[in-house]
C-alpha positions as CSV (number, residue, x, y, z in Angstrom):
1,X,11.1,63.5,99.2
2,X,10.1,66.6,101.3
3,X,11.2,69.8,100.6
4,X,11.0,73.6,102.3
5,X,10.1,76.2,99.8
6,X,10.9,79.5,100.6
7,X,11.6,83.0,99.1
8,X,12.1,86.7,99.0
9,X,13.8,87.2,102.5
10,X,15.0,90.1,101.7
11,X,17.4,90.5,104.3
12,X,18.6,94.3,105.1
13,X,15.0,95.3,104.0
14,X,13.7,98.7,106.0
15,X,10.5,99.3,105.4
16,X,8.8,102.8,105.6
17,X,12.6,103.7,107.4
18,X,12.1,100.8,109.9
19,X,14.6,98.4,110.0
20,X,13.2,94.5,109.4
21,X,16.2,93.2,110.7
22,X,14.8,92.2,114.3
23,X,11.8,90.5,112.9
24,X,14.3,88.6,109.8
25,X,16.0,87.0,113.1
26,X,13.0,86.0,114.5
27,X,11.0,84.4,111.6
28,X,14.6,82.5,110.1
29,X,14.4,80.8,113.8
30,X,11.2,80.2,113.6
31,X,12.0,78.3,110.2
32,X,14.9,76.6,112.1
33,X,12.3,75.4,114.4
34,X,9.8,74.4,111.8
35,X,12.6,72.6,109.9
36,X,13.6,70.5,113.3
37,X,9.9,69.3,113.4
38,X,9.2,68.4,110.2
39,X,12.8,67.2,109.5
40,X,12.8,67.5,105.3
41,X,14.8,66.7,103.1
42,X,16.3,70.2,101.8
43,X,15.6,73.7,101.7
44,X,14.7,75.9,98.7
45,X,15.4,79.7,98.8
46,X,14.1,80.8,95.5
47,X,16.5,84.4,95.3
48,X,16.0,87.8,96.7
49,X,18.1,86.6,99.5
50,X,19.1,90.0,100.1
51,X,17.4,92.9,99.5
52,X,20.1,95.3,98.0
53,X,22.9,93.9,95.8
54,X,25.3,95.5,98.3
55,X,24.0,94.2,101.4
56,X,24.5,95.8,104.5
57,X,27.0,93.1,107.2
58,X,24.3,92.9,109.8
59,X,22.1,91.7,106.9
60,X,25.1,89.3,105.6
61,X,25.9,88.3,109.3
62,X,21.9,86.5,109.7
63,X,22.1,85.0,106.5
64,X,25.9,83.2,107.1
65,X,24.6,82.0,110.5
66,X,21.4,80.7,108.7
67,X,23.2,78.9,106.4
68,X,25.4,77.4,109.3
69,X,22.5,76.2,111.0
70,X,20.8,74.4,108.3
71,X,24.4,72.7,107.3
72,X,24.0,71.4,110.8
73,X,21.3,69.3,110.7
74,X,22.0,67.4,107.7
75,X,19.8,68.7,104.9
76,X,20.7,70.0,101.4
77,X,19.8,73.3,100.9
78,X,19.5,75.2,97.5
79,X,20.0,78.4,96.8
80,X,19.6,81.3,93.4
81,X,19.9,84.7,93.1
82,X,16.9,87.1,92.7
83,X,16.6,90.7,90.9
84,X,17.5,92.4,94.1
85,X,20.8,90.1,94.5
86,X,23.9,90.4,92.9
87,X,25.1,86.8,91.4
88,X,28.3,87.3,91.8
89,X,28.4,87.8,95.9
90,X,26.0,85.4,96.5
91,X,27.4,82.7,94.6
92,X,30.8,83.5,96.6
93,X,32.3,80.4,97.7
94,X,30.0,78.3,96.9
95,X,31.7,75.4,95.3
96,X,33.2,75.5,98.9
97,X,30.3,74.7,100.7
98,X,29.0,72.3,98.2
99,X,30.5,69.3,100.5
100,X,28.4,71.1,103.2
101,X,25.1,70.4,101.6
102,X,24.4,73.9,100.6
103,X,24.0,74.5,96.7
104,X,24.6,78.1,95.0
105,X,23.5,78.7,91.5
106,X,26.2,80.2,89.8
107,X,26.5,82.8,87.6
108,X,24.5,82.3,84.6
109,X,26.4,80.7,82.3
110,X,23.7,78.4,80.0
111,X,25.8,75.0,82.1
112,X,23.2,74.3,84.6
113,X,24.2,71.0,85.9
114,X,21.4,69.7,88.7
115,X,21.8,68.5,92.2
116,X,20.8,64.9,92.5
117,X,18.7,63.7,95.5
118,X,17.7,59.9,96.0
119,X,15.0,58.4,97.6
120,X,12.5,55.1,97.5
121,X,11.1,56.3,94.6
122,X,14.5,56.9,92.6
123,X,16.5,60.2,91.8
124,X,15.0,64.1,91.9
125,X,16.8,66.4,89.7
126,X,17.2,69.8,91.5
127,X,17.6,72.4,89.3
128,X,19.1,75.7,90.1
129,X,18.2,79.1,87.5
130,X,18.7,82.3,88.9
131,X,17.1,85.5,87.6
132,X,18.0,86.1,84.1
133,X,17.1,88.8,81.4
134,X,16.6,88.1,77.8
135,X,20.7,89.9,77.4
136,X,22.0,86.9,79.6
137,X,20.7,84.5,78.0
138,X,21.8,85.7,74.7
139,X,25.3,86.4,75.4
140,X,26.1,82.4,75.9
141,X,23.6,81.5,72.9
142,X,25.9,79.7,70.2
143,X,24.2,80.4,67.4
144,X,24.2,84.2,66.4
145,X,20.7,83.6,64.3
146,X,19.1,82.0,67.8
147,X,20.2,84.5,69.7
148,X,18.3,86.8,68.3
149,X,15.3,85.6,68.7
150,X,15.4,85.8,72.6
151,X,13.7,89.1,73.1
152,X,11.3,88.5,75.4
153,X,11.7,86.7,79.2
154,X,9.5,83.7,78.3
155,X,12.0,83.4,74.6
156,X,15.1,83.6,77.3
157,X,13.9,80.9,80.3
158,X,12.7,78.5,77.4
159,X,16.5,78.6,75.8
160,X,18.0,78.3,79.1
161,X,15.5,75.0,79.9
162,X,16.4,74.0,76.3
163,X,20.5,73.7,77.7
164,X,19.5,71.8,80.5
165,X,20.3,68.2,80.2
166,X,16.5,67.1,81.7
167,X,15.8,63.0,82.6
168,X,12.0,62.8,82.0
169,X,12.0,59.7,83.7
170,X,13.1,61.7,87.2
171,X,11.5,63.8,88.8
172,X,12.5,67.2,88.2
173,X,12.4,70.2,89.8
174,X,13.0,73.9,89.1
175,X,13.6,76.4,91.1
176,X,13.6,80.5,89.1
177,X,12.6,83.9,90.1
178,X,10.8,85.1,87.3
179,X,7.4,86.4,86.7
180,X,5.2,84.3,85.5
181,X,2.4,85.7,83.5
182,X,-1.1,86.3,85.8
183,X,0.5,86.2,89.0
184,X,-1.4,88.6,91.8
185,X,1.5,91.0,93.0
186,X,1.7,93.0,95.9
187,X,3.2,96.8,96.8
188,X,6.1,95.5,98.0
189,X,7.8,93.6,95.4
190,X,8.9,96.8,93.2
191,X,9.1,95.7,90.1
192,X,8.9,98.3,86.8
193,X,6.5,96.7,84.3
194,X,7.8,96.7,80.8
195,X,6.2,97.4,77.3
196,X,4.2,95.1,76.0
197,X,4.5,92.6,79.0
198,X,7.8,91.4,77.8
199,X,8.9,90.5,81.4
200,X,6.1,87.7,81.7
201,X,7.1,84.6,81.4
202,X,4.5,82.0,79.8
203,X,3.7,79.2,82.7
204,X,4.1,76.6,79.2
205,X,7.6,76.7,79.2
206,X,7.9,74.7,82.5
207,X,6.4,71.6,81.4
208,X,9.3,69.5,81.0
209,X,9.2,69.7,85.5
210,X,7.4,68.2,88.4
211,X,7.4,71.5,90.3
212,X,8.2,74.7,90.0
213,X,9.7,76.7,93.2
214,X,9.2,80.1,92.4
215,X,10.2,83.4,93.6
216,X,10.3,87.3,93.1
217,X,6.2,87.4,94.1
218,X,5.4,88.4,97.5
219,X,1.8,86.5,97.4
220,X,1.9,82.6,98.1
221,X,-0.3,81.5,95.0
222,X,-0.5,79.0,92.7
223,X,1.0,79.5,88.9
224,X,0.0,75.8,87.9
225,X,-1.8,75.9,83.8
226,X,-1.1,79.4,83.7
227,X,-4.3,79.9,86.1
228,X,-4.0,82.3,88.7
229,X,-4.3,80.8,92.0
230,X,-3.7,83.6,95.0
231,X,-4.4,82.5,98.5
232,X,-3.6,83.6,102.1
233,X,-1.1,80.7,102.9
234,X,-3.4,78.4,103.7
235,X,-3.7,75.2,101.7
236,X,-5.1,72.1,102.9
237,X,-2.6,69.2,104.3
238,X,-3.9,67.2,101.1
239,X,-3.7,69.5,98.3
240,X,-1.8,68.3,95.4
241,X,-2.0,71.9,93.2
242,X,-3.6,69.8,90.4
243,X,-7.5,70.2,91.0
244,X,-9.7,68.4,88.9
245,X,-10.1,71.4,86.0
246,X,-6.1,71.9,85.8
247,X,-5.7,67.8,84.9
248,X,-8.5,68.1,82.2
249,X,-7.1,71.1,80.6
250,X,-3.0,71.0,81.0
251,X,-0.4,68.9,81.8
252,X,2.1,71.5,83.3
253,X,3.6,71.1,86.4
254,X,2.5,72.3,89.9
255,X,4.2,75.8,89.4
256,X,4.0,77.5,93.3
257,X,5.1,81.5,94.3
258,X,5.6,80.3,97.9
259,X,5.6,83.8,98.9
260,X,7.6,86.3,101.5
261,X,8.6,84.7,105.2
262,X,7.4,88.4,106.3
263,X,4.8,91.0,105.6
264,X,6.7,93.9,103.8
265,X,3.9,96.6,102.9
266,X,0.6,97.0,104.3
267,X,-1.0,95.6,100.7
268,X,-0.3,92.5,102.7
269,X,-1.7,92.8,105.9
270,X,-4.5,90.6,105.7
271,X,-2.0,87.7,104.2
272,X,-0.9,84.7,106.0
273,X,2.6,84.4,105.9
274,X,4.0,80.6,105.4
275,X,6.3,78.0,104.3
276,X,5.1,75.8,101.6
277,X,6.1,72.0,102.4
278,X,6.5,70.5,98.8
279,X,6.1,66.4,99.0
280,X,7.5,64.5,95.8
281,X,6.0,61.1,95.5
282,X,6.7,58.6,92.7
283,X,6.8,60.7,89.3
284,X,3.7,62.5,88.5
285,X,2.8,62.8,92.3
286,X,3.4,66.0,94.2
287,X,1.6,67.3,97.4
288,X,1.9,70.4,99.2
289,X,1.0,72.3,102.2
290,X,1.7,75.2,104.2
291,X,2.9,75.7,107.7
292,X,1.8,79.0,109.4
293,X,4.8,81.7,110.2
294,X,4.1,83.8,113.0
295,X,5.7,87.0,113.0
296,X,7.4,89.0,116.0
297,X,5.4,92.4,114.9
298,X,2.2,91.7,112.4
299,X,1.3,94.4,109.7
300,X,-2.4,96.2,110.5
301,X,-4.4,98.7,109.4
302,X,-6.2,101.1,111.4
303,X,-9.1,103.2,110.4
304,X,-11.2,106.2,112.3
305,X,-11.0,109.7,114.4
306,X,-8.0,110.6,116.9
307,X,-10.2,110.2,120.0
308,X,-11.1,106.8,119.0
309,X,-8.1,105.5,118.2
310,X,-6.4,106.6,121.1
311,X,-9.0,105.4,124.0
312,X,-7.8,103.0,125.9
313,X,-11.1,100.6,125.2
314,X,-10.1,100.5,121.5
315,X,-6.1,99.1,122.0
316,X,-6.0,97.4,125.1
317,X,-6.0,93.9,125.2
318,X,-5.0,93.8,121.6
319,X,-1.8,93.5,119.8
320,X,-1.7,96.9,118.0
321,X,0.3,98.6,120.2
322,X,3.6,96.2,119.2
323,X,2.6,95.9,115.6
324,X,3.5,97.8,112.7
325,X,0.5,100.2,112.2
326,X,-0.7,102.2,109.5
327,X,-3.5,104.6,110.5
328,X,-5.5,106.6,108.6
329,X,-7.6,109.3,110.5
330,X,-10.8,110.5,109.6
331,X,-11.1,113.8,111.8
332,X,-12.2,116.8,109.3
333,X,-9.5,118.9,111.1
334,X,-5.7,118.1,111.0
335,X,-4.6,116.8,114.3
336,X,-1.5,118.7,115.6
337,X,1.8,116.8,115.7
338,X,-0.3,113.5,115.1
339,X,2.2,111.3,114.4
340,X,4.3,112.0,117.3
341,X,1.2,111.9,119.4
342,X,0.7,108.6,118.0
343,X,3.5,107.4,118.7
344,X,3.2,107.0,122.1
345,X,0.6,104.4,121.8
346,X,1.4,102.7,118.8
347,X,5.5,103.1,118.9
348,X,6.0,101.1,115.5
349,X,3.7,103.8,113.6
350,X,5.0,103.6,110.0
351,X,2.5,105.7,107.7
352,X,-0.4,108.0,108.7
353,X,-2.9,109.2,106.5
354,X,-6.3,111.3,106.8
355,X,-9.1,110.3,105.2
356,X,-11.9,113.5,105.2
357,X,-13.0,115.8,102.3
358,X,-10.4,118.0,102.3
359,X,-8.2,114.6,100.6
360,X,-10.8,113.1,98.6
361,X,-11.4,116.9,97.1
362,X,-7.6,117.8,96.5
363,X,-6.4,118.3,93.5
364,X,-3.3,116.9,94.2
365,X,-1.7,114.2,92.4
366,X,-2.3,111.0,94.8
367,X,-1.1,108.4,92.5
368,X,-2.7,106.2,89.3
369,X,-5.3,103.8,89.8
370,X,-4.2,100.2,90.5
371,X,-1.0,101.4,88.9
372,X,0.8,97.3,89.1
373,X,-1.5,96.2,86.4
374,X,-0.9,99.5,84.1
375,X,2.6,99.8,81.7
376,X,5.0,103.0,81.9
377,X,3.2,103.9,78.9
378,X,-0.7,103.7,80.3
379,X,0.8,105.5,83.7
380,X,2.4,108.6,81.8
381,X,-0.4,109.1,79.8
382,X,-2.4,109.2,82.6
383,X,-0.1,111.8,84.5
384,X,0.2,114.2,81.3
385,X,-3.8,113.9,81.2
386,X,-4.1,115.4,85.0
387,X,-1.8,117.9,84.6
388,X,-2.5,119.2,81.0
389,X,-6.2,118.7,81.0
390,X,-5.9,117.2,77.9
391,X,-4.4,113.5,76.4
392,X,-1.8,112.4,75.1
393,X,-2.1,113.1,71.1
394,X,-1.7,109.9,68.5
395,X,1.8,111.4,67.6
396,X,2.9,111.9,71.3
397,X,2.0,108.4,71.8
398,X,3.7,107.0,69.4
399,X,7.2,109.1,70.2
400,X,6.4,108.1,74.3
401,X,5.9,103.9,73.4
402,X,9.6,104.4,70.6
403,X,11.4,105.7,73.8
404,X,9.8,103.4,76.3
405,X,10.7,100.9,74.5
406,X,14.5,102.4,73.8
407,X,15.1,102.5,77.1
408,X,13.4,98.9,78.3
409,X,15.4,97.3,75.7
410,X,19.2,99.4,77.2
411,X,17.8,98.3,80.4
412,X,17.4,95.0,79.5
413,X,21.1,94.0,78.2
414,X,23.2,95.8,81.3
C-alpha cells in the first residue's frame, strides 16, 4: 500500500504581503505530476488546507480543482482539518464526494469510523482526526468524572484514540495535526505556546498505529519514540523510520511531520521541500521516502554592502533575481530608498535588513531570543526586564503565570 503524505498547504497564504498563490498552483501540479509517476494508492493531506478559516475564492478555487484532479485518476484521498481551517467549511459536502474517493474528517464528534483500504497483505485502517483542543474532546466525553481529566492535549488525543474502534491485527494508520512534544518548528507555523507545555502532545499515545501522518509542523522530521528527528527532506529510498536505537528502546509507530509543499518564511530557506511516499508492507513493516518539490520561486538569503549586491558579477547567472529574497546590508550608512532601489534587481524583495553597528548598538527592542522554545510567561518577563531595568518580582510572577493561565484555559474551550 503506497501512500502520499502531505500537509500544511496553506492555500491563500501571503507572505511578507506577497501573495503565494502563483507558486500554490505550481507546486499542487507538480504533485499532480509526481502522483501520475509514482501512481499510489491515496493521498493524505494532514489539515491546514487553507490558511485562514475564511478563505479567500481564488484560494478555494485551486483547492476544488485539486481535488477534481486527484478524483480523476482513481486514488482515495484523505483529508482533516488543521488549526488554521475551519471544520465546518472544509468538511462541506463531504459525505457527497465520499463515492468519489475523497474522504473529509468531519467535525469532531468522538465517532471516528476509518476508511478501509485492501491490498495483498489484507486491510489498512485509515484514520481521519482533525485538530482538537482538550474543550472538544470533553464536550462528547460521557462520563462527567472523565471529562475532567482531559486538560491537557496529550489527556484529549489519548480519549479520542480510546473511542476509536482500532483492529490491531490491521494495519492502522493515523492521520492528526497536533504538536507532538520535541518537534523542531519553524517561523512560519505561528503557533502561541501555552503554559506549562500543555499543547504537546506525548508521541506514547500513538502506539496502538503503524504510522502516524502528521501535520501543523512546517519541518519534514521524524517524531518516531518521541526522538526528534529534523531533516531537509531527504531520506534515503530505503529508510524504514525505525533505526536500530528506536527498535531497542520503543515500540511506537513511525510517527512523520511530512512538512510544508512550500517554503513560507526565510527560517526555511535552506530546507528541502518534499513529499514523503509512505509504503505499508505486511503489519509491522513500513518504509518511506521523499520525492524532491521544486518550487517556481525558492526562498534565499542575501548577505553584504549595496555595491556588492547589486554588481552584475554577483547575480548574473544565478537564480536570485526570480526568487523570494531577503537581504540584509551591511553598509555603515543607510542606503537611500534601498528597497525600491532593490527592487529593480531582485523584484520579489520581501524583507530588508542592515546589519552595522548602528543595529547591533540600538537599544531598541529587536525581539527575544529564540523566542519558539520560550512560554508567554519566560517572553514577558523578558520584555518587562528590558524596559524596567529590573525583573519581574516573585509576586508579579506569580499574578502574570494565574492570568496566563486564565486566559490559555478561556482560549482553550471556544
Amino acid at each position: 500500500m503506497k501512500l502520499f503524505h502531505l500537509s500544511d498547504l496553506h492555500l491563500g497564504k501571503r507572505v511578507n504581503e506577497f501573495s503565494m498563490l502563483e507558486d500554490q498552483k505550481y507546486i499542487l501540479r507538480q504533485i499532480l505530476q509526481r502522483i501520475d509517476e509514482e501512481r499510489p494508492d491515496g493521498v493524505i493531506l494532514a489539515g491546514d488546507i487553507y490558511d485562514k478559516p475564511v478563505p479567500p475564492a481564488e484560494a478555494v478555487e485551486i483547492f476544488d480543482e485539486f481535488l477534481f484532479e486527484l478524483s480523476q485518476r482513481g486514488l482515495q484521498t484523505f483529508i482533516i482539518s488543521g488549526n488554521h481551517d475551519s471544520a465546518e467549511r472544509l468538511a462541506f459536502g463531504g459525505r457527497l464526494m465520499e463515492g468519489s474517493g475523497i474522504h473529509f474528517a468531519p467535525v469532531y464528534d468522538a465517532k471516528i469510523t476509518p476508511v478501509h483500504l485492501e491490498d495483498e497483505f489484507g486491510t489498512v485502517d485509515v484514520f481521519l482526526q482533525p485538530f482538537v483542543k482538550p474543550a472538544h474532546v470533553r464536550r462528547f466525553c460521557e462520563v462527567e468524572a472523565a471529562a475532567s481529566e482531559i486538560k491537557t492535549y496529550t489527556d484529549a488525543i489519548r480519549a479520542a484514540i480510546a473511542c476509536m474502534d482500532i483492529d490491531p491485527d490491521h494495519r492502522n494508520v493515523l492521520v492528526t495535526h497536533q504538536f507532538v512534544t520535541g518537534a523542531m518548528r519553524s517561523d512560519s507555523e505561528e503557533i502561541s505556546l501555552s503554559v506549562g507545555g500543555t499543547d504537546n502532545v506525548d508521541a506514547a499515545v500513538f502506539s496502538d498505529f503503524d504510522y502516524v501522518a502528521l501535520g501543523h509542523i512546517h519541518r519534514p522530521q521524524n517524531m518516531s519514540g518521541g526522538v526528534r528527528k529534523p531533516d531537509t527532506g531527504d531520506v534515503p529510498a530505503d529508510a524504514t523510520g525505525r533505526s536500530d536505537s528506536d527498535t531497542s528502546t520503543t515500540t511506537l509507530p513511525l510517527i512523520r511531520y511530512c512538512g510544508t509543499p512550500l517554503k513560507y518564511s526565510f527560517s526555511e530557506a535552506n530546507h528541502e521541500k518534499s513529499i514523503t511516499v509512505v509504503e505499508l508492507g505486511e503489519k509491522g513493516s513500513v518504509d518511506i521516502r521523499t520525492i524532491p518539490l521544486k518550487p517556481l520561486r525558492d526562498m534565499v538569503e542575501l548577505r553584504g554592502t549595496y555595491d556588492q549586491l547589486t554588481a552584475k558579477s554577483f547575480y548574473e547567472n544565478t537564480s536570485y533575481p526570480g526568487d523570494y529574497v531577503h537581504i540584509t546590508l551591511i553598509d555603515e550608512d543607510d542606503i537611500p530608498e534601498a528597497m525600491g532601489r532593490l527592487r529593480v534587481i531582485y523584484p520579489y524583495l520581501m524583507k530588508l535588513d542592515y546589519d552595522n553597528r548602528r543595529t547591533r548598538t540600538s537599544n531598541e527592542i529587536q525581539g527575544a531570543s529564540a523566542m519558539e522554545e520560550k512560554t508567554p510567561g519566560q517572553l514577558f518577563a523578558e520584555f518587562y526586564e528590558m524596559q524596567n531595568n529590573a525583573p519581574l518580582s516573585d509576586e508579579q510572577k506569580e499574578f502574570l503565570d494565574s492570568m496566563i493561565q486564565s486566559i490559555w484555559e478561556k482560549e482553550g474551550a471556544r
